[in-house]
Biopython code that builds the backbone (N, CA, C, O; Angstrom):
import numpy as np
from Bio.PDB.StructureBuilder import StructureBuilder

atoms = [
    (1, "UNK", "N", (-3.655, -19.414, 5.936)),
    (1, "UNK", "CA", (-2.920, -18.932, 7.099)),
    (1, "UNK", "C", (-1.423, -19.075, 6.835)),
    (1, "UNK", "O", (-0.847, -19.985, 6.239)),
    (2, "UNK", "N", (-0.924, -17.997, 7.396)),
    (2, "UNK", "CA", (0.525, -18.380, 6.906)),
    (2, "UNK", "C", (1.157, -18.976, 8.115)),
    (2, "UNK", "O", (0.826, -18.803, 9.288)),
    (3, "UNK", "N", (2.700, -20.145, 7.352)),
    (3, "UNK", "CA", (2.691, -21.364, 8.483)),
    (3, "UNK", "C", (4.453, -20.736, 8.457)),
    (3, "UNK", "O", (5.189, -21.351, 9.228)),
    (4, "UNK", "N", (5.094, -19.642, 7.676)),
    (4, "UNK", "CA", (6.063, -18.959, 8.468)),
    (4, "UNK", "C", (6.492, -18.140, 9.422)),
    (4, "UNK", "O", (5.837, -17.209, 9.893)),
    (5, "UNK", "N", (7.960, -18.566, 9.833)),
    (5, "UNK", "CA", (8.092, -17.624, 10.935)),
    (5, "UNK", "C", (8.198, -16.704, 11.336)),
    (5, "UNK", "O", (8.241, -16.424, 12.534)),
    (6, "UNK", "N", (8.296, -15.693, 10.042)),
    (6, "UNK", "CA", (7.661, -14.267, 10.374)),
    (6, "UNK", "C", (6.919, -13.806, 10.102)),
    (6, "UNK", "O", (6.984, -12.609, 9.821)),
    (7, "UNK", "N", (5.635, -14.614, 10.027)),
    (7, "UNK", "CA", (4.082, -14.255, 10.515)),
    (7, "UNK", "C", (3.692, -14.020, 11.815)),
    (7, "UNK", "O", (2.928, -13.138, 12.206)),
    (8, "UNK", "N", (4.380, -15.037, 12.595)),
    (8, "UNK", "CA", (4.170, -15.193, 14.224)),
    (8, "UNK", "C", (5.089, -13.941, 14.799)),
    (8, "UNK", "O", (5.900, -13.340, 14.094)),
    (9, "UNK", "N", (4.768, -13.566, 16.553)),
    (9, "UNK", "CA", (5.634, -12.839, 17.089)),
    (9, "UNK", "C", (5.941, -11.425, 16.507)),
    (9, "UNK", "O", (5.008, -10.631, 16.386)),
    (10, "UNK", "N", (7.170, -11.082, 16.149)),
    (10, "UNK", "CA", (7.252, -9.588, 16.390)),
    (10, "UNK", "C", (7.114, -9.031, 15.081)),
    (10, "UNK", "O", (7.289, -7.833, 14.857)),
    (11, "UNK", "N", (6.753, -10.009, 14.074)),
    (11, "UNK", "CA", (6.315, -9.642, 12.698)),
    (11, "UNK", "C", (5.145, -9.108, 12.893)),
    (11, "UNK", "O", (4.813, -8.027, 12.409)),
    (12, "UNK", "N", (4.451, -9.795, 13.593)),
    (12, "UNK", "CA", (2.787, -9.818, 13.522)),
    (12, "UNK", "C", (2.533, -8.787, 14.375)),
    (12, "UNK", "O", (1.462, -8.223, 14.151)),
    (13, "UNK", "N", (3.031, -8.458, 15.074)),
    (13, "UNK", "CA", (2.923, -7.140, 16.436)),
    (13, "UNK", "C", (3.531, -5.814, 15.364)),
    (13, "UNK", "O", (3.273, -4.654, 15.686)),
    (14, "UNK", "N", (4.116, -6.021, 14.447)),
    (14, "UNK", "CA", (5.008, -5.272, 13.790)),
    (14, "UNK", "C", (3.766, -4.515, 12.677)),
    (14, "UNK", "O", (3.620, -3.360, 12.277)),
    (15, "UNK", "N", (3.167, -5.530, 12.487)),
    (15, "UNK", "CA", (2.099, -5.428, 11.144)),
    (15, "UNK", "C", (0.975, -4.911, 12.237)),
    (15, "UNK", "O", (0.359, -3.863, 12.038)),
    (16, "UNK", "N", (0.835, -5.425, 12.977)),
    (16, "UNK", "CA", (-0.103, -5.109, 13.647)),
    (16, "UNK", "C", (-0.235, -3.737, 14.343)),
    (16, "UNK", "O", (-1.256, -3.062, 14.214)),
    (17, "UNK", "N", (0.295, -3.538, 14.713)),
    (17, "UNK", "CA", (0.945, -1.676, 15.327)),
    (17, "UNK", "C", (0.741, -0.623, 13.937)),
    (17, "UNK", "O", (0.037, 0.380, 14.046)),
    (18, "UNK", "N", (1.206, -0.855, 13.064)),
    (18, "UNK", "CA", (1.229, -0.116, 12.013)),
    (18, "UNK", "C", (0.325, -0.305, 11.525)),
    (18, "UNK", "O", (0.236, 0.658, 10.765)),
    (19, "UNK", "N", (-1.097, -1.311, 11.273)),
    (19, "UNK", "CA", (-2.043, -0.913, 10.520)),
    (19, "UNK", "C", (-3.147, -0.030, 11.754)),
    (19, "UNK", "O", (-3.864, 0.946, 11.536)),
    (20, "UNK", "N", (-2.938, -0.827, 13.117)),
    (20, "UNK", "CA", (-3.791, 0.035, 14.008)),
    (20, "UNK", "C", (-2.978, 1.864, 14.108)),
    (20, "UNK", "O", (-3.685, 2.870, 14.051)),
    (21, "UNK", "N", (-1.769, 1.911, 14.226)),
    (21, "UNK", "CA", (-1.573, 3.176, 13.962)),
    (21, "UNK", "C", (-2.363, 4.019, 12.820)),
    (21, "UNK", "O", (-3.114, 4.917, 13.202)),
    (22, "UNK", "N", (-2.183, 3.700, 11.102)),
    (22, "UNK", "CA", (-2.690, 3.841, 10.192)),
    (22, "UNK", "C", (-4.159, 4.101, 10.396)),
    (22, "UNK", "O", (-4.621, 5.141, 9.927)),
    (23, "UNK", "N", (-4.958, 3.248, 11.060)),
    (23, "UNK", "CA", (-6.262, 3.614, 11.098)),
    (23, "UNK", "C", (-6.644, 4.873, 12.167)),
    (23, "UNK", "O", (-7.401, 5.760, 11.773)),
    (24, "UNK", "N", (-6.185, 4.903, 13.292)),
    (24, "UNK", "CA", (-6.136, 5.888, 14.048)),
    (24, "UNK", "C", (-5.552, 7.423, 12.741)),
    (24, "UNK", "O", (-6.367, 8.346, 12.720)),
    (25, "UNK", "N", (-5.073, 7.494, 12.384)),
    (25, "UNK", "CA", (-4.508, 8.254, 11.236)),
    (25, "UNK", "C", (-5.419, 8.814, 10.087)),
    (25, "UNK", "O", (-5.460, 9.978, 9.688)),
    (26, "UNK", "N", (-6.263, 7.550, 9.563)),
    (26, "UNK", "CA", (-7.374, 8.242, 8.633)),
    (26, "UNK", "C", (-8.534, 8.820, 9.613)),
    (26, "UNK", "O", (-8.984, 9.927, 9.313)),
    (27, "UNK", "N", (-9.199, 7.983, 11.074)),
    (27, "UNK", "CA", (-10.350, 8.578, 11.353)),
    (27, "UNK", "C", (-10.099, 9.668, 11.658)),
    (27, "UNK", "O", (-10.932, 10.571, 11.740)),
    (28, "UNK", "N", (-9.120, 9.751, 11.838)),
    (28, "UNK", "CA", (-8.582, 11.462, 12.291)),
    (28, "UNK", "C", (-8.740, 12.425, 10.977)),
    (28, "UNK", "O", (-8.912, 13.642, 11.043)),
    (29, "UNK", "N", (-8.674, 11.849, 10.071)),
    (29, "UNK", "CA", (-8.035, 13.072, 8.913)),
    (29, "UNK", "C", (-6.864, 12.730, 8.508)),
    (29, "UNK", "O", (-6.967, 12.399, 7.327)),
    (30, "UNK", "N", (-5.739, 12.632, 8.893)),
    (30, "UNK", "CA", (-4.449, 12.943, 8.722)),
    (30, "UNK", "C", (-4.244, 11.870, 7.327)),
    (30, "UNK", "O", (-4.932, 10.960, 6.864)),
    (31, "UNK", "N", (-3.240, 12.346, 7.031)),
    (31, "UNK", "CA", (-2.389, 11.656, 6.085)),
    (31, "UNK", "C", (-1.678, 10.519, 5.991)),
    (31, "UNK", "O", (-0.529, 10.939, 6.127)),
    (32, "UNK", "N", (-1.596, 9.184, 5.826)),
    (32, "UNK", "CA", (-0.418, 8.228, 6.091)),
    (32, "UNK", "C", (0.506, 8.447, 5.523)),
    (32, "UNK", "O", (0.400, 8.455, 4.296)),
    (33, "UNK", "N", (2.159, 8.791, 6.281)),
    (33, "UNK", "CA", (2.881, 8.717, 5.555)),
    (33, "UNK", "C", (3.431, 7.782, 4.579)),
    (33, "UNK", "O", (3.133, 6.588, 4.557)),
    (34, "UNK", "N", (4.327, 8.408, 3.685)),
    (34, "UNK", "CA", (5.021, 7.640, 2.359)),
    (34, "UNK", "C", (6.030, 6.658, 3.127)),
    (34, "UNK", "O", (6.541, 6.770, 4.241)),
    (35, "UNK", "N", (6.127, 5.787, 2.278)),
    (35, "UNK", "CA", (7.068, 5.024, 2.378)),
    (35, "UNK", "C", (8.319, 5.629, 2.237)),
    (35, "UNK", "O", (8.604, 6.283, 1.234)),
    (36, "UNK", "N", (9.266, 5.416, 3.391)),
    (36, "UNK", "CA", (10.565, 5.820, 3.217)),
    (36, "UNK", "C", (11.493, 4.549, 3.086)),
    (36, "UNK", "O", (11.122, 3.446, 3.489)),
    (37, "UNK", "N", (13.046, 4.828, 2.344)),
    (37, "UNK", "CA", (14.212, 3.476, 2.901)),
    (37, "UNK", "C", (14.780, 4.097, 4.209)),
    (37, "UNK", "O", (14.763, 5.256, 4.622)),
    (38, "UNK", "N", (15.323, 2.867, 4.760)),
    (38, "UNK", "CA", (15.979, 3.437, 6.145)),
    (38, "UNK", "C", (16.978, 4.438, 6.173)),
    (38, "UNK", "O", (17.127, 5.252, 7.084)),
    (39, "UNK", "N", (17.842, 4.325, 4.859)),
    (39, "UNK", "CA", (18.952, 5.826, 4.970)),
    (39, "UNK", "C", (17.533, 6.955, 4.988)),
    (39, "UNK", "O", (17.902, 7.919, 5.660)),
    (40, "UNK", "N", (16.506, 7.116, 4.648)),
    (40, "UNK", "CA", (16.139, 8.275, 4.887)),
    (40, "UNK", "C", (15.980, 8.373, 5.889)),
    (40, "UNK", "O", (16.376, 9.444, 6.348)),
    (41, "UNK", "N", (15.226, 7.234, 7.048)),
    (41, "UNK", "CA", (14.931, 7.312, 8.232)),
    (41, "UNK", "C", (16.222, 8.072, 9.099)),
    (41, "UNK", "O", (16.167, 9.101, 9.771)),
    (42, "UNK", "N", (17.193, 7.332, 8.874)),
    (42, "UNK", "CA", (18.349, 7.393, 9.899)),
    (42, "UNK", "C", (19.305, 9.048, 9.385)),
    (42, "UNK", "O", (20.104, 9.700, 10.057)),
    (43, "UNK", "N", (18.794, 9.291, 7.959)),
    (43, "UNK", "CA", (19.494, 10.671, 7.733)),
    (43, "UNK", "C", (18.556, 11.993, 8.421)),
    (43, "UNK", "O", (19.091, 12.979, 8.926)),
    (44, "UNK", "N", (16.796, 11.755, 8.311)),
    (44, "UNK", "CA", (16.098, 12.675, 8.761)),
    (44, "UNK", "C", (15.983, 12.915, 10.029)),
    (44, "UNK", "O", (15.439, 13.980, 10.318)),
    (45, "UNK", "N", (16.466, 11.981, 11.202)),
    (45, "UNK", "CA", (16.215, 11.880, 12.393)),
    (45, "UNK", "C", (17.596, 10.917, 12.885)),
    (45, "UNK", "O", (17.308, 9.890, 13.499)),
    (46, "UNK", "N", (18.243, 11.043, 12.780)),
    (46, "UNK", "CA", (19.934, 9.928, 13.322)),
    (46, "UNK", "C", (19.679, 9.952, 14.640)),
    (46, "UNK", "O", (20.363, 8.970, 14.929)),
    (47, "UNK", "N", (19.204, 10.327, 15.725)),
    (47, "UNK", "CA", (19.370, 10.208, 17.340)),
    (47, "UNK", "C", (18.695, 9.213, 17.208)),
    (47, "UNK", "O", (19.370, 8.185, 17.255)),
    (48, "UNK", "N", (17.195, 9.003, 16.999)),
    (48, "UNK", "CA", (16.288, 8.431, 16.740)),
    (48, "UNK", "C", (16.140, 6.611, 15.933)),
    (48, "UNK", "O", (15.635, 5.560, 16.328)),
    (49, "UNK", "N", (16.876, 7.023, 14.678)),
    (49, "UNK", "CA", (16.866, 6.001, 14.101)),
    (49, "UNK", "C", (18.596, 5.299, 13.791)),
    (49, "UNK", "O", (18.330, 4.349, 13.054)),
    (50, "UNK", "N", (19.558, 5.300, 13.909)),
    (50, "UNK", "CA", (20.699, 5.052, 13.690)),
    (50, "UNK", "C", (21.213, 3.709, 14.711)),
    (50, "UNK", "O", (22.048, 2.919, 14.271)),
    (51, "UNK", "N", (20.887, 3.615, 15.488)),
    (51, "UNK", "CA", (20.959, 2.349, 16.431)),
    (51, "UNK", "C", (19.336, 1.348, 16.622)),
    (51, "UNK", "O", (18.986, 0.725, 17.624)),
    (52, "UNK", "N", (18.812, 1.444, 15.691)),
    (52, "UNK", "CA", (17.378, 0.665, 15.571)),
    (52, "UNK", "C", (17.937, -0.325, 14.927)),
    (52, "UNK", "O", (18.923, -0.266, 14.193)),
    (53, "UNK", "N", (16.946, -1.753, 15.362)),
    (53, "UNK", "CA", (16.671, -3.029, 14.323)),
    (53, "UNK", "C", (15.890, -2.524, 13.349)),
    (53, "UNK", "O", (14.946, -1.983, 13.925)),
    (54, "UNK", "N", (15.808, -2.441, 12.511)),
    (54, "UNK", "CA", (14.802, -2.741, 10.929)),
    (54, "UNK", "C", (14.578, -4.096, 10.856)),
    (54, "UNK", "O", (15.211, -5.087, 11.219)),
    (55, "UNK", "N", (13.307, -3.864, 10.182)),
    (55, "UNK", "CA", (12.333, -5.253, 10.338)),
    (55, "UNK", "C", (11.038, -4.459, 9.162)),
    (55, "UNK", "O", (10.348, -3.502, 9.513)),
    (56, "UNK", "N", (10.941, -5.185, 7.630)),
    (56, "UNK", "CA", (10.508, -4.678, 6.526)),
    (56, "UNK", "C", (9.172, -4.856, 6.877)),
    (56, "UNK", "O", (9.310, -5.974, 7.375)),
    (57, "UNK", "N", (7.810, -4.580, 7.021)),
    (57, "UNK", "CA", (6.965, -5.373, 6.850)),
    (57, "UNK", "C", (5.814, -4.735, 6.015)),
    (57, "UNK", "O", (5.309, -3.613, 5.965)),
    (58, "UNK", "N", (5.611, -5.934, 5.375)),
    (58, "UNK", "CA", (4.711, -5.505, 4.152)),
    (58, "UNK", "C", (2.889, -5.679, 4.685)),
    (58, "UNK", "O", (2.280, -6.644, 5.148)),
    (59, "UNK", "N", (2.393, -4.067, 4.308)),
    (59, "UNK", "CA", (1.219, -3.569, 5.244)),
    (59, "UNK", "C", (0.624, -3.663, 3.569)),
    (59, "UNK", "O", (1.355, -3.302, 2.647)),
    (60, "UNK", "N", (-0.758, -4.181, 3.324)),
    (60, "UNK", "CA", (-1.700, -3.969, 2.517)),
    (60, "UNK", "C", (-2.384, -2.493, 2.469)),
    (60, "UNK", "O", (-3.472, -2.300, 3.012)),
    (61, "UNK", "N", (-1.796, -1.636, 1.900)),
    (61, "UNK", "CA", (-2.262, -0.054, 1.851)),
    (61, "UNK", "C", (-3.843, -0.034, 1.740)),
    (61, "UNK", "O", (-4.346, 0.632, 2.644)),
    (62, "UNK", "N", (-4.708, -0.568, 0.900)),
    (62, "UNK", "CA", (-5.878, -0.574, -0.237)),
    (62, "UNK", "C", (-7.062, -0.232, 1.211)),
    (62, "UNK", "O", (-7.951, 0.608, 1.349)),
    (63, "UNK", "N", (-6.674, -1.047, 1.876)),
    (63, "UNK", "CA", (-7.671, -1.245, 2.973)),
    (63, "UNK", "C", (-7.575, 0.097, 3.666)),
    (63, "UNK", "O", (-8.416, 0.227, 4.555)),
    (64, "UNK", "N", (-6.886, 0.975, 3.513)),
    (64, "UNK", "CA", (-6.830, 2.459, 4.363)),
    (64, "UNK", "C", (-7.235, 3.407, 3.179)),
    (64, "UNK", "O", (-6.886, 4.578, 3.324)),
    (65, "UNK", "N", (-7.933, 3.079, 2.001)),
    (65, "UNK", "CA", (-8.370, 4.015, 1.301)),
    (65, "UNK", "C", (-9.535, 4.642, 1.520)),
    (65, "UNK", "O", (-9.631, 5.751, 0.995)),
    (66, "UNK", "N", (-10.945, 4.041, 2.484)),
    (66, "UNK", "CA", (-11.864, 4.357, 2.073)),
    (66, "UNK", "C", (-12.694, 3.486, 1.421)),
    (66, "UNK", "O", (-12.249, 2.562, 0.740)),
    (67, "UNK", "N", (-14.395, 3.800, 1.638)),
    (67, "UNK", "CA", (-15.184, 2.838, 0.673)),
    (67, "UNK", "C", (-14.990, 3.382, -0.627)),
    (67, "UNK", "O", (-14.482, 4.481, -0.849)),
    (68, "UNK", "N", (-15.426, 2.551, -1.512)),
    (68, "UNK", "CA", (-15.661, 3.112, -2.989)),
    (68, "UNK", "C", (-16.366, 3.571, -3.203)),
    (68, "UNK", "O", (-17.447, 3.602, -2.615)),
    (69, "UNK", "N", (-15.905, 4.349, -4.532)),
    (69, "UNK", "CA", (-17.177, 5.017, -5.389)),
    (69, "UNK", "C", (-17.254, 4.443, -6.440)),
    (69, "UNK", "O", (-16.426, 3.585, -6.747)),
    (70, "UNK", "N", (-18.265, 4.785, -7.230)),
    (70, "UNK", "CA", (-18.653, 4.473, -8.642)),
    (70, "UNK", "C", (-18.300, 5.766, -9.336)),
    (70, "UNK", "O", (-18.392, 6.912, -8.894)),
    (71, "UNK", "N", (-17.965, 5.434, -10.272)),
    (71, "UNK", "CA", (-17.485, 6.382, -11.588)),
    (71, "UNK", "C", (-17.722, 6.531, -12.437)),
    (71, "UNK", "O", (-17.956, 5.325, -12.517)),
    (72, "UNK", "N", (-17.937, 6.853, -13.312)),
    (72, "UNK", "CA", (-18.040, 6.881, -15.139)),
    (72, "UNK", "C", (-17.081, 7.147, -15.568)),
    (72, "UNK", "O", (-16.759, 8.265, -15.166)),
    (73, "UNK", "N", (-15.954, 6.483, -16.589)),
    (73, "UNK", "CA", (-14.597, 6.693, -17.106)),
    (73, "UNK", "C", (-14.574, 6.999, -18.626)),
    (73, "UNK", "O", (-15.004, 6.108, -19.358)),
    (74, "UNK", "N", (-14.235, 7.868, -19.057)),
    (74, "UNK", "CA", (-14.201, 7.161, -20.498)),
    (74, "UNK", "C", (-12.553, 6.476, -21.292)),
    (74, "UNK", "O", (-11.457, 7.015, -21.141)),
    (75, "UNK", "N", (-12.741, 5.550, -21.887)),
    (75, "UNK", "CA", (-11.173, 4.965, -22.103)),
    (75, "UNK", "C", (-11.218, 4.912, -23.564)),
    (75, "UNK", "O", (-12.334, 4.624, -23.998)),
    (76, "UNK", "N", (-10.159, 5.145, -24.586)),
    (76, "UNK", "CA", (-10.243, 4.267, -25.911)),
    (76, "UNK", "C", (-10.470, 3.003, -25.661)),
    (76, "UNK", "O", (-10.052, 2.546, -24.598)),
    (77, "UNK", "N", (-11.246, 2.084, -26.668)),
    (77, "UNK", "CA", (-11.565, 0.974, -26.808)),
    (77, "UNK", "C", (-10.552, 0.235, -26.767)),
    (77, "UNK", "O", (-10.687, -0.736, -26.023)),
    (78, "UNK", "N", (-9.466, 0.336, -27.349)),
    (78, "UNK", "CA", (-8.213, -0.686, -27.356)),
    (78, "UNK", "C", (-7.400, -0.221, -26.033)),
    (78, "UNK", "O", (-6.210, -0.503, -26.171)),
    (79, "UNK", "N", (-7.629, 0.292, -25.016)),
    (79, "UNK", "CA", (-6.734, 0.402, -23.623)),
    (79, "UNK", "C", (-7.633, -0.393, -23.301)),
    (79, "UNK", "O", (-7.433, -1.605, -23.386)),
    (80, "UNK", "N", (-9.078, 0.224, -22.767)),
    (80, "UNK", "CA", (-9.805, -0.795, -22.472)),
    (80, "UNK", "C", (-9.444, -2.482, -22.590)),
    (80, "UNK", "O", (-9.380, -3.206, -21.596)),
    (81, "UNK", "N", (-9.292, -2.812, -23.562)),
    (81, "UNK", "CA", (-8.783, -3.944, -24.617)),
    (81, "UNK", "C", (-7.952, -5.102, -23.527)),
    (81, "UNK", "O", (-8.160, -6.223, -23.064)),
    (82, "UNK", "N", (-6.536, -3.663, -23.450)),
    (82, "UNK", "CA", (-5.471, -4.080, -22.873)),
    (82, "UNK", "C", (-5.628, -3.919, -21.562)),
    (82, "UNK", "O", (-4.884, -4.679, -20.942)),
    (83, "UNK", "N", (-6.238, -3.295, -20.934)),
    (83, "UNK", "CA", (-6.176, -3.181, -19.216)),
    (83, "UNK", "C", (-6.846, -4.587, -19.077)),
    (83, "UNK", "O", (-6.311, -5.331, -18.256)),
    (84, "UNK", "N", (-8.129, -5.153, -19.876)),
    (84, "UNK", "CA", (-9.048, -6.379, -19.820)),
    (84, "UNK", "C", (-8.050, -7.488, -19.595)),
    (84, "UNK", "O", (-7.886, -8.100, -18.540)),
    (85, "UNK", "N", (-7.368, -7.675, -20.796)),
    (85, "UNK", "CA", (-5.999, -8.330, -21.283)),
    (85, "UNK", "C", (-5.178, -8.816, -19.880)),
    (85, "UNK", "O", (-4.646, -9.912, -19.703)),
    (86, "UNK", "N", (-5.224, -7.878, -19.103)),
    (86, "UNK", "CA", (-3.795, -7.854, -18.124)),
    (86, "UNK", "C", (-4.324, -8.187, -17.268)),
    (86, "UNK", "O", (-3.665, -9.041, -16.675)),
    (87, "UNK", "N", (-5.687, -7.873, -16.591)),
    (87, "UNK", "CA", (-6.678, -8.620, -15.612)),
    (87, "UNK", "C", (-6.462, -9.726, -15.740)),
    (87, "UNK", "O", (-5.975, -10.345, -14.794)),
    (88, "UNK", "N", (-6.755, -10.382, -16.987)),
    (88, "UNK", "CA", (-7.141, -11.593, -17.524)),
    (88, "UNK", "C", (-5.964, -12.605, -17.330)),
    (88, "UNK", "O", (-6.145, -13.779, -17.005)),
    (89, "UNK", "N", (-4.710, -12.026, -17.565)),
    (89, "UNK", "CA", (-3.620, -12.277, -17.245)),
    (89, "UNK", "C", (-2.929, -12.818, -16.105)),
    (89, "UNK", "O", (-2.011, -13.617, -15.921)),
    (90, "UNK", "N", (-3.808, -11.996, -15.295)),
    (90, "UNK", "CA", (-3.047, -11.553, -13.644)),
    (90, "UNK", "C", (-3.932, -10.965, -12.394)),
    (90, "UNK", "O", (-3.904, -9.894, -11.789)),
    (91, "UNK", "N", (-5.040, -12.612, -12.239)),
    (91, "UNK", "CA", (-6.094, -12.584, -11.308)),
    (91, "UNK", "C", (-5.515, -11.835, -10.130)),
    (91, "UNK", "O", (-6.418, -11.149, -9.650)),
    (92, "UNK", "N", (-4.594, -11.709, -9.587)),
    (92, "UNK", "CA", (-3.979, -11.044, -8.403)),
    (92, "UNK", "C", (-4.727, -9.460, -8.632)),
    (92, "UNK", "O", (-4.985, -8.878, -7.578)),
    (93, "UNK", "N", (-4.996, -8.920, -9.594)),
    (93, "UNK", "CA", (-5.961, -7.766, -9.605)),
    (93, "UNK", "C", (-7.232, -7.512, -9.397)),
    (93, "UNK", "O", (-7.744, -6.418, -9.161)),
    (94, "UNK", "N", (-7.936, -8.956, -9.524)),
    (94, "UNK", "CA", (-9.372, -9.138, -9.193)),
    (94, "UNK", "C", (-10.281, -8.757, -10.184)),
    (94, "UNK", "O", (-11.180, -9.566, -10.417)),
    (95, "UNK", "N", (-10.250, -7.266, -11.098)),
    (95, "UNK", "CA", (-11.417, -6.682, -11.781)),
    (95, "UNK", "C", (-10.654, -5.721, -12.446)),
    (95, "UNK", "O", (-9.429, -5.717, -12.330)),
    (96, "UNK", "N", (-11.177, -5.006, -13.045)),
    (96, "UNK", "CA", (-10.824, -3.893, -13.939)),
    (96, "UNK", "C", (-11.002, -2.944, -12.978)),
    (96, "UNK", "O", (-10.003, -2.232, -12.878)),
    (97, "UNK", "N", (-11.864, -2.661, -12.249)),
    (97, "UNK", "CA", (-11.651, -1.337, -11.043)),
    (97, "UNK", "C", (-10.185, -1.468, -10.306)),
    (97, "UNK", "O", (-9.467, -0.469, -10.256)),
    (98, "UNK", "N", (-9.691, -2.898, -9.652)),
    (98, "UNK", "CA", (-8.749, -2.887, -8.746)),
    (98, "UNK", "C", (-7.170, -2.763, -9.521)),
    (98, "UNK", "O", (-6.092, -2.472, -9.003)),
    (99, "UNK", "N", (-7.522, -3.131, -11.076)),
    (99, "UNK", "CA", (-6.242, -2.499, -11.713)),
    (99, "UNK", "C", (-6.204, -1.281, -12.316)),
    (99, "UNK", "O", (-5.241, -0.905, -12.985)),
    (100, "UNK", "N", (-7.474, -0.453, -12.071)),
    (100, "UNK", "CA", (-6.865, 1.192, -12.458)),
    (100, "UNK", "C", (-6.952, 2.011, -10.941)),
    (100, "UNK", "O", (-6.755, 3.214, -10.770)),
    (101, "UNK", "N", (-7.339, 0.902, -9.807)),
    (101, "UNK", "CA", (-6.909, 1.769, -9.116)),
    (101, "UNK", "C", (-5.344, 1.742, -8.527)),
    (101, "UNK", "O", (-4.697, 2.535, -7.842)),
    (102, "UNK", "N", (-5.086, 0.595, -9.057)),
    (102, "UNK", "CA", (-3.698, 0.003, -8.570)),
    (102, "UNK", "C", (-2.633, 1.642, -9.825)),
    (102, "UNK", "O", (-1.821, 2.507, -9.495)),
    (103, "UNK", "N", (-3.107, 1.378, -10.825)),
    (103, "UNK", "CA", (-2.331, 1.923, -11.571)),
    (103, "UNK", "C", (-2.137, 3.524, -11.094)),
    (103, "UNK", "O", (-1.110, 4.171, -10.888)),
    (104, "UNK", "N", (-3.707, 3.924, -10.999)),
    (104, "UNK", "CA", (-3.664, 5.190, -10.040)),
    (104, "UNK", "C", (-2.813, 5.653, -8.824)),
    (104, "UNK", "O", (-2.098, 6.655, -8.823)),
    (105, "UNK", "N", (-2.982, 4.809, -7.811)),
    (105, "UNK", "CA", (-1.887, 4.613, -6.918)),
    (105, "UNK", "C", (-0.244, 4.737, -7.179)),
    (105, "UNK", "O", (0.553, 5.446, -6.565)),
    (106, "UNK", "N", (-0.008, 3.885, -8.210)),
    (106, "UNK", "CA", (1.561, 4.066, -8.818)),
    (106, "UNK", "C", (1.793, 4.980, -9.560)),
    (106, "UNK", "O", (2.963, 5.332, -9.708)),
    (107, "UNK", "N", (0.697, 5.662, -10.277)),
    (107, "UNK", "CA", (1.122, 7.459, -10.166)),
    (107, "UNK", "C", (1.149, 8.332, -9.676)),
    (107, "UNK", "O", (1.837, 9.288, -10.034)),
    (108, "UNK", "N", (0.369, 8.310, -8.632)),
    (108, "UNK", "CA", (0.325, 8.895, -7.530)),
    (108, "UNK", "C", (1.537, 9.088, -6.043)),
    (108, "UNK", "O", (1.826, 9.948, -5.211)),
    (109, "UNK", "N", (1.967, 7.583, -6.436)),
    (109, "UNK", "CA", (3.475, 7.312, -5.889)),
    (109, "UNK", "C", (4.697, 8.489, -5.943)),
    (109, "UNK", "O", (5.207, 9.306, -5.177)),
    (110, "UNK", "N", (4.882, 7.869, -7.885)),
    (110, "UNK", "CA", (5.521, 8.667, -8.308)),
    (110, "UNK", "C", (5.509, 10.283, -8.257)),
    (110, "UNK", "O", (6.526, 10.891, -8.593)),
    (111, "UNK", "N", (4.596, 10.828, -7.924)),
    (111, "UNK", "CA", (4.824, 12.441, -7.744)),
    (111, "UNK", "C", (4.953, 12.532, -6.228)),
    (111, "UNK", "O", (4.148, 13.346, -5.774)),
    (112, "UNK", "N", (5.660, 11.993, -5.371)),
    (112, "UNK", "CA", (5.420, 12.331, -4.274)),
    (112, "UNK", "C", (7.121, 12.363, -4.075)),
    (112, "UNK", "O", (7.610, 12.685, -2.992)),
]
sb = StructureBuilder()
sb.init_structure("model")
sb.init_model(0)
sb.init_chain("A")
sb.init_seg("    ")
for serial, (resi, resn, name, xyz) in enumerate(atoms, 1):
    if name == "N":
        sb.init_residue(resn, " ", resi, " ")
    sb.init_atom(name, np.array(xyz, "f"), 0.0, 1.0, " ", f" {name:<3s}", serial, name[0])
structure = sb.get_structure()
């Protein structure tokens, strides 16, 4: 549990609004939007956003993907190797599925 203070209060209402928004968003269909910085906010919409507090809060995306599937991949043996390697490295990934989907994701980023 986290024992800081912006877990409690308008963090948590903050996180909280935005993942219940988000879900209302996939059962629908729709798209979640991209992450923007605030000059975009306040350049795409200034009435709107130019006199707002900002307040960052970091939303766990993974959980708005969907259940999984199973796949069949094929990889060279030595990526394989190295994706193993970096798991192995850096339990924060969990498995070899959750770091190619992580990696997937950050290309997927990038073309947007």
């Amino acid at each position: 549990m986290c024992q800081h203070q912006f877990c409690q209060g308008p963090y948590a209402d903050a996180r909280s609004a935005i993942c219940a928004h988000f879900e209302v968003l996939c059962d629908k269909g729709f798209d979640i939007p991209s992450p923007r910085s605030i000059e975009q906010h306040v350049a795409a919409e200034p009435d709107d956003y130019s006199n707002g507090r900002w307040l960052y809060v970091d939303v766990n995306m993974d959980q708005f993907d969907g259940r999984a599937e199973r796949i069949n991949v094929t990889l060279p043996h030595r990526l394989l190797d190295r994706i193993d390697a970096t798991v192995k490295q850096h339990p924060d990934y969990g498995s070899r599925s959750a770091f190619l989907a992580a990696a997937a994701r950050n290309e997927l980023q990038k073309s947007l």
